[in-house]
C-alpha positions in Angstrom: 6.0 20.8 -16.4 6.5 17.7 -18.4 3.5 15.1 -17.8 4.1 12.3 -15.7 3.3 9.8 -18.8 6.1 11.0 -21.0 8.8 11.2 -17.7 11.8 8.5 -18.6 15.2 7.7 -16.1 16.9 10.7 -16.8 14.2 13.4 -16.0 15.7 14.7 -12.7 12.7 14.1 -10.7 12.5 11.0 -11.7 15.9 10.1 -11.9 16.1 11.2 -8.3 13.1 9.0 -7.0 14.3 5.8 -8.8 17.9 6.4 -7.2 16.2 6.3 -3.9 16.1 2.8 -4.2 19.5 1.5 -2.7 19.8 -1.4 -5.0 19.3 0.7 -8.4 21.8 3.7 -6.6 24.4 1.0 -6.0 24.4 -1.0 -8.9 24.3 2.2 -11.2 27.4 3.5 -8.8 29.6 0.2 -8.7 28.5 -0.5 -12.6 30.0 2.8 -13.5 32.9 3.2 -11.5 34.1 0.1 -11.4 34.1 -0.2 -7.4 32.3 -2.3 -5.0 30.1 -0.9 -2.5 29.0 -2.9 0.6 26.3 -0.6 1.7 25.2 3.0 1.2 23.3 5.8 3.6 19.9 6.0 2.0 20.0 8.0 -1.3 18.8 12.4 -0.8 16.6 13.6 -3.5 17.3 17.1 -4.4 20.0 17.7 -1.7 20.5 21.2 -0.7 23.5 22.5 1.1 23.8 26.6 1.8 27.0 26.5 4.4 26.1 30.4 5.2 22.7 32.2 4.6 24.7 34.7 2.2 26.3 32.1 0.2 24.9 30.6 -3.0 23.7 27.2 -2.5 23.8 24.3 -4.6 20.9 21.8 -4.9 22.4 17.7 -5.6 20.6 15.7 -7.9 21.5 12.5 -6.0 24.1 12.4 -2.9 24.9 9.4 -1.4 27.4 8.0 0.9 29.4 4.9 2.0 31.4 4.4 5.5 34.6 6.2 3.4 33.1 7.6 0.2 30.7 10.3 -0.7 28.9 10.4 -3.9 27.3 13.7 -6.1 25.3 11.9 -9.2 24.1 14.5 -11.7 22.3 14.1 -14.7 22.4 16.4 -17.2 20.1 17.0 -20.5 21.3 19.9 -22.0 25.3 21.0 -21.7 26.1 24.3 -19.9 29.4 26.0 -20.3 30.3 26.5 -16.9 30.2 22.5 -16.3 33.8 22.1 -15.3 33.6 25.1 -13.0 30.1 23.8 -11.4 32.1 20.3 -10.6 34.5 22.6 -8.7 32.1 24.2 -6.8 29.6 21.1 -5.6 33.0 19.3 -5.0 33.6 22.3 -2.3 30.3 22.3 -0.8 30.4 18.5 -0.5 33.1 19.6 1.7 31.9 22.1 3.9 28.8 19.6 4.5 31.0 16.9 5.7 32.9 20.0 7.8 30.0 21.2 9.1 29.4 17.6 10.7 32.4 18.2 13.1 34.7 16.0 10.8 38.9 17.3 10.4 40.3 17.8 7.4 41.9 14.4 7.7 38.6 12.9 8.5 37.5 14.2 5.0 36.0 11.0 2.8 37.1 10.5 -0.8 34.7 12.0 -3.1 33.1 11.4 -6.4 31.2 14.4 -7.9 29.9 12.3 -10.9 28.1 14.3 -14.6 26.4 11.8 -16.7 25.6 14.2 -19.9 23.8 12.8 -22.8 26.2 14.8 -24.9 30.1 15.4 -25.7 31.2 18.3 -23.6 35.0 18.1 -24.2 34.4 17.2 -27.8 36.6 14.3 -27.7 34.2 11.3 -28.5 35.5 9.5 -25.3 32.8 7.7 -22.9 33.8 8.8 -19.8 36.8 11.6 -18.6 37.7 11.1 -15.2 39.6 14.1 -14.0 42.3 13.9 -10.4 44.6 16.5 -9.0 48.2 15.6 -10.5 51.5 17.4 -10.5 52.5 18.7 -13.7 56.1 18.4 -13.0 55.6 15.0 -12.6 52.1 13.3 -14.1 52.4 9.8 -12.2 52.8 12.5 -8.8 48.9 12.1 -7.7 48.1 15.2 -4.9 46.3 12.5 -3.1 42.9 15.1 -2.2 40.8 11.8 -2.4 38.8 14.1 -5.1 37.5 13.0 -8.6 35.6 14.6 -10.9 33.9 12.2 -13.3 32.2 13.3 -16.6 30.3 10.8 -18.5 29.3 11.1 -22.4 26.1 8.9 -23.2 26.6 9.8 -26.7 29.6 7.6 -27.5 28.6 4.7 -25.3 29.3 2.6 -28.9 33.3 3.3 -27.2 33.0 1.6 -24.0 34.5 -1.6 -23.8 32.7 -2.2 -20.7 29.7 -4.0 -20.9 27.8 -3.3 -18.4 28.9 0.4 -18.4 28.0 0.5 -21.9 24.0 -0.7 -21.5 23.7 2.1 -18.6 25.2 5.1 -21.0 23.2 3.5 -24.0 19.9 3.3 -21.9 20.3 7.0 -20.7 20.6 8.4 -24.5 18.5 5.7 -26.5 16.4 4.6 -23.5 17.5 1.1 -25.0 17.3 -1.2 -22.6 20.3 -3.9 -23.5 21.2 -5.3 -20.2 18.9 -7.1 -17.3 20.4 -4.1 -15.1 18.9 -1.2 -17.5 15.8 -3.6 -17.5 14.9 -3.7 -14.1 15.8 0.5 -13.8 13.1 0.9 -16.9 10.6 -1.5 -14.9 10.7 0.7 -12.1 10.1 3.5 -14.2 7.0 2.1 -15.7 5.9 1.4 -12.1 6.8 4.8 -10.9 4.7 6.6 -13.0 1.6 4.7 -12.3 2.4 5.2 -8.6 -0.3 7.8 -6.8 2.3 8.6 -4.0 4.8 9.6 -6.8 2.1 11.3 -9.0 1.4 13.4 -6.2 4.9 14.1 -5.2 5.5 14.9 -8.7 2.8 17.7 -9.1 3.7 19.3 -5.5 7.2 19.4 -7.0 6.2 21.0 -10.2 3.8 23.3 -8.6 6.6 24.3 -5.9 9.3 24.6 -8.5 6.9 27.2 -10.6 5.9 29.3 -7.8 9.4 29.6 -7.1 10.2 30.7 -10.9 7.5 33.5 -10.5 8.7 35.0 -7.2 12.3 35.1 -9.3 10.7 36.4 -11.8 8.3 39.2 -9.9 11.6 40.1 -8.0 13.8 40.4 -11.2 11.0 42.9 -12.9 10.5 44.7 -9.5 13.9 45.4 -9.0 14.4 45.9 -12.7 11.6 48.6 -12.8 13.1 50.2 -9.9 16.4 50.8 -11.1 14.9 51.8 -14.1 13.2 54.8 -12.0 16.4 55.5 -10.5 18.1 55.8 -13.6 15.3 58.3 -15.0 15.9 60.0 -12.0 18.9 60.7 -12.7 19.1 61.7 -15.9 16.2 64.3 -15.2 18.3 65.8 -13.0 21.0 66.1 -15.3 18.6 67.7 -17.8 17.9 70.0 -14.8 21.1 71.6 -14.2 22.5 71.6 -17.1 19.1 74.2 -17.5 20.6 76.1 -14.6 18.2 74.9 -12.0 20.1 74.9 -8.0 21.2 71.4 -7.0 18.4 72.5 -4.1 15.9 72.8 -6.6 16.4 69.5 -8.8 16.6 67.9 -5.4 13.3 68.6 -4.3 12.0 68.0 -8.2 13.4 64.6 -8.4 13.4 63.7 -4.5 17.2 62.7 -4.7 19.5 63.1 -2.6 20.9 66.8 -2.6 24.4 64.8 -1.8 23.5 62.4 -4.8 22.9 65.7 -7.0 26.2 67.1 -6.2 27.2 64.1 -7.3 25.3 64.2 -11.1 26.5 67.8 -10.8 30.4 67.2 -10.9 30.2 64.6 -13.1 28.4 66.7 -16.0 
């Protein structure tokens, strides 16, 4: 658990607290994308949706909302090869959350599932890729989904020609503040981590996020172990009748199943 002293903007806890405040969310959102925002719903730390209790979840960094747009901002420290996939699949759950409010399909708000990496996943040296659903018979042929999926590079913020854009990619990899925007959000930070309400936060957090590792990790080694019997099992009773032993007898010297042994038995 990294120490409260040495957090920065792009830690996700912390990144998640200082979005919280409605004029940092907004100003990061319309400073990015270019848009204007008249007023968002206040800012969810940590967001988890689970549509069905056997489907996998996801947990949003930040996920915000206007009256006609929705917003996913995640921040990303270290590149993971199933990126483009993952923007697929909190795209659909963003989805199935505004579903499972009662809304129709044509009710559906446009969405923006936004990645700001500190490094070059498409390799391209490009500032931003903005990704939309276009026909490829005919590129200027939008599918009109109200989707995008926006990826930003921190790395080559020297490329932006926006200004503004520019100080917010260049703060996130240099934490260089060069705009009064990037100020006030490193101000905050400052102030943040001298805050008792957020210390404590912090170190529930970190305590709840470790607990949860080590029941991942106890369940992983139990259910490893166990297969591992199960597989010894096995192969003991292979070495069993291949002796000559009855499937009755390696049954009740292994406690498998005498169905599993015939099994083992006409597979040998």
């Amino acid at each position: 658990m990294k120490p409260i002293e040495e957090l920065t903007f792009i830690d996700d806890y912390m990144f998640g607290y200082v979005m919280r405040n409605e004029e940092i969310c907004k100003g990061l959102l319309e400073r990015l994308l270019g848009i204007k925002i008249q007023g968002l719903e206040f800012s969810t730390l940590q967001k988890s949706i689970t549509p069905h209790y056997e489907s996998k979840g996801v947990r949003l960094d930040v996920y915000v909302q206007d009256s006609s747009r929705v917003f996913d901002i995640e921040i990303q420290n270290s590149l993971h090869d199933d990126l483009p996939t993952r923007t697929r699949y909190y795209q659909s759950m963003m989805d199935i959350d505004l579903l499972l409010k009662g809304k129709q399909y044509s009710e559906l708000k446009e969405s923006f599932v936004i990645f700001i990496c500190q490094e070059d996943f498409f390799q391209e040296n490009l500032p931003c890729y903005t990704f939309s659903n276009l026909c490829h018979e005919k590129l200027s042929l939008e599918l009109g989904d109200k989707t995008h999926k926006i990826i930003f590079n921190a790395a080559a913020f020297h490329q932006e020609k926006d200004m503004e854009r520019k100080s917010i990619l260049e703060y996130i990899k240099n934490k260089k503040s060069t705009s009064d925007f990037t100020q006030k959000i490193h101000q905050i930070v400052e102030r943040t981590k001298v805050n008792q309400a957020f210390r404590g936060e912090y170190m529930a957090w970190g305590l709840a996020e470790q607990d949860a590792e080590k029941r991942g990790y106890k369940a992983g080694v139990t259910d490893g172990i166990a297969k591992g019997v199960e597989q010894a099992k096995i192969e003991t009773a292979q070495n069993l009748l291949s002796m000559g032993l009855s499937p009755e007898q390696v049954a009740q010297g292994t406690n498998l199943s005498l169905e599993t042994i015939h099994e083992i038995q006409s597979n040998l």
